[in-house]
N, C-alpha and C positions, 0 to 999 in steps of 0.2 A: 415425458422423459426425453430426453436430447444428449443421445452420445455423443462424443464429442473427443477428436485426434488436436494432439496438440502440435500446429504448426508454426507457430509464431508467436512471441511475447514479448512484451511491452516490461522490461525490468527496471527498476530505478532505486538505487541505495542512496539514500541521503538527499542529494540533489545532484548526482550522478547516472545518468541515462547511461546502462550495461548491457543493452541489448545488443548490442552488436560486437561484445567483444566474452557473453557468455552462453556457451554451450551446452551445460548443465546442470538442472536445478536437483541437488542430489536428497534433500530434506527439507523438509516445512513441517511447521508447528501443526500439531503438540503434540505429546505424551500428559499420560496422566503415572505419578508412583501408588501404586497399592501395598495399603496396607494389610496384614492377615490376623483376622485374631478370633481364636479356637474356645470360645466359654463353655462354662459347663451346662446351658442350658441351649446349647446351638442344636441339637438334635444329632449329633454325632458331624458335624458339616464344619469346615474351616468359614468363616465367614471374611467378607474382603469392603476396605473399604477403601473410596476415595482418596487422595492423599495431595501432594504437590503435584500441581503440571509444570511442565517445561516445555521446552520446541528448540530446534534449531532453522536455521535457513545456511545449505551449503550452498555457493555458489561457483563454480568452476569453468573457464575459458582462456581467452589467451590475451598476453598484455599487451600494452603500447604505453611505452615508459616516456612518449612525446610530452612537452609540455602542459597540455589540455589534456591527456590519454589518461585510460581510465586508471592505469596503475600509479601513477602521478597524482592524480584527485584524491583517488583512495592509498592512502599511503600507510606505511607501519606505524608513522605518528600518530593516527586514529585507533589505535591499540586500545581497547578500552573503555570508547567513545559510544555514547547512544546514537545508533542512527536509524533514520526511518527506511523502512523496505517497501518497496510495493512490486504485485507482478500480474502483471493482467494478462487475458486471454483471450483471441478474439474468437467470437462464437461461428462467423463465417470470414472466410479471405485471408488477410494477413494485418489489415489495420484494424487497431481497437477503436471501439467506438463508444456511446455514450449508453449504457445497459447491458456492456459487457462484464464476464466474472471477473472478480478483481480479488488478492489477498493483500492487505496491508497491515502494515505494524512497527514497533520499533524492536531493536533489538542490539546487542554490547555486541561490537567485534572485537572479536577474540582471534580470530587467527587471520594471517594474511598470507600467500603463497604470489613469491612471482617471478622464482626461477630457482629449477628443476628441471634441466633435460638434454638430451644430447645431440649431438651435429645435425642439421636439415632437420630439426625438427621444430613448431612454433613454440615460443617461450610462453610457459604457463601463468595463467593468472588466477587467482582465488579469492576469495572470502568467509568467514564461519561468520554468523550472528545469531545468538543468542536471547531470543523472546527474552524481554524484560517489562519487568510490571505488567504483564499479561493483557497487552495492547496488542489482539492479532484478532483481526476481524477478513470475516468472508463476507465480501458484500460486492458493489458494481462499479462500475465505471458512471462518475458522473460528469469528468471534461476530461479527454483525451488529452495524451502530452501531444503540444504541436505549439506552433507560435501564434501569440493571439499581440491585435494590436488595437488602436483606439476607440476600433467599432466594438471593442467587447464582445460577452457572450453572451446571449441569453440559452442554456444549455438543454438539450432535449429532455422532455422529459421520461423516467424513468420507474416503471409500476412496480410499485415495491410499499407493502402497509409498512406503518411506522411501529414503532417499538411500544410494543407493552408496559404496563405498571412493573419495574425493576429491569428495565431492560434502559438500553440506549441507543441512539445514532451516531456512529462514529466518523469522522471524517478526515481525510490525510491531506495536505497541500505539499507540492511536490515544486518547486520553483528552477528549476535548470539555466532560464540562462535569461538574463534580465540585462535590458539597455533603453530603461526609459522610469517614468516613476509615478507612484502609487496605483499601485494594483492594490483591486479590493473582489476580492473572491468572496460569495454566500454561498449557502445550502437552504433551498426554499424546498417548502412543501403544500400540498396544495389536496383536497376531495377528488380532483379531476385533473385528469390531462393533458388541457387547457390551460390549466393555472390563471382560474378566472379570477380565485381571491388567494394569491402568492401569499404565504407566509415568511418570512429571512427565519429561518431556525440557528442558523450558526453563520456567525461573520467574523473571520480571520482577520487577524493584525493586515493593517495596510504596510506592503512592503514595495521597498526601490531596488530591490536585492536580490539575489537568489539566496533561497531559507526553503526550510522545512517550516509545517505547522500541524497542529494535529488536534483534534478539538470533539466535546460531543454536548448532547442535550439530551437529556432523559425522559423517557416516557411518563404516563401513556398518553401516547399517540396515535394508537389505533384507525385513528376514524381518516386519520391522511395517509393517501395511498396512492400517490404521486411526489417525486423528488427531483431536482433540477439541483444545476451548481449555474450562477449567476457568476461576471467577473464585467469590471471595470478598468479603464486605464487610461489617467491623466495625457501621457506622452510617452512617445515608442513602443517598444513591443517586448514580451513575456512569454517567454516557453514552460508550461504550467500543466504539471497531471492535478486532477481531484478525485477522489475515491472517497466513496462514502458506503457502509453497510452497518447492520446490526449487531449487538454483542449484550 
């Protein structure tokens, strides 16, 4: 067991790095609604069951309506819009690294706050999103956002058994800031931590761009029990999270 104070996190909506301009994290997914229903043969007991889940992700800090700033990227035109969340945590220090806790998923924004407040005080910024299609996975960090360039990555690997019969591995591509072309992101996995015999499990759209991508492969996979994020790049350099875990 490993407590664990939260100092530092690694936030990213869509392909907007918000860590620095969010304070914070007021909800994350899910709920589950129960149902109740009382038969005549319950033994005098209300019986309850399952029903719809939902989740929200609140997000709450302060704006900068600059050009690039985050209030500006995320705008009230994205009213609506699916975007991807992700929010890592680093287990020691302040920078995320590669086997660290990670949640990601997508989710409809629904609200947007980014001014509310009075004299000397900093202008607020916000966010609501709204789990959608029930893509909200708890899993790790398998490449750290930072800037990668022609050397690629061969990424650390990561001990984690693979998914069971009816389960899957989920993966989020997170792309921020792009000035060069064809990046090509995998998710391998491997018996050992070595990765003596790499398997590519999932391989994302080649992109020149900054995009989201979001992708899985279905079990069972049991017997692999090691995971890596592999990335490639023709020319210049890509500011890129990857997250990958179970669901």
């Amino acid at each position: 067991m490993a407590i664990q104070t939260v100092r530092s996190a690694q936030l990213i909506v869509e392909t907007t790095d918000v860590s620095n301009f969010i304070g914070t994290i007021g909800e994350t997914p899910g709920s589950v609604t129960v149902q109740e229903f009382t038969p005549f043969g319950g033994g005098g007991f209300v019986h309850r069951y399952a029903g719809l889940k939902s989740g929200k992700w609140s997000l709450d800090g302060m704006a900068d309506h600059a050009a690039a700033g985050v209030s500006t990227l995320l705008a009230p035109t994205l009213l609506g819009s699916q975007l991807g969340v992700s929010i890592a945590v680093p287990a020691t220090g302040t920078t995320t690294v590669a086997g660290d806790w990670a949640q990601f998923g997508q989710g409809q924004l629904t609200s947007y706050k980014s001014m509310a407040s009075v004299p000397g005080e900093l202008m607020p910024f916000g966010v609501e999103l709204e789990t959608d299609g029930g893509f909200v996975v708890s899993g790790r960090v398998g490449a750290p956002l930072t800037s990668y360039t022609t050397s690629g990555l061969t990424g650390t690997a990561v001990a984690l058994t693979g998914p069971a019969a009816g389960k899957s591995l989920y993966a989020i591509l997170q792309v921020t800031a792009a000035s060069g072309t064809n990046l090509v992101v995998k998710v391998q996995s491997d018996d050992n931590g070595s990765f003596t015999s790499a398997t590519d499990r999932i391989t994302f759209s080649t992109v020149s761009a900054v995009s989201r991508q979001q992708s899985s492969v279905a079990g069972s996979l049991t017997g692999e029990t090691h995971w890596r994020v592999t990335a490639t790049i023709a020319s210049g350099t890509f500011s890129f999270a990857c997250y990958f875990g179970i669901a």
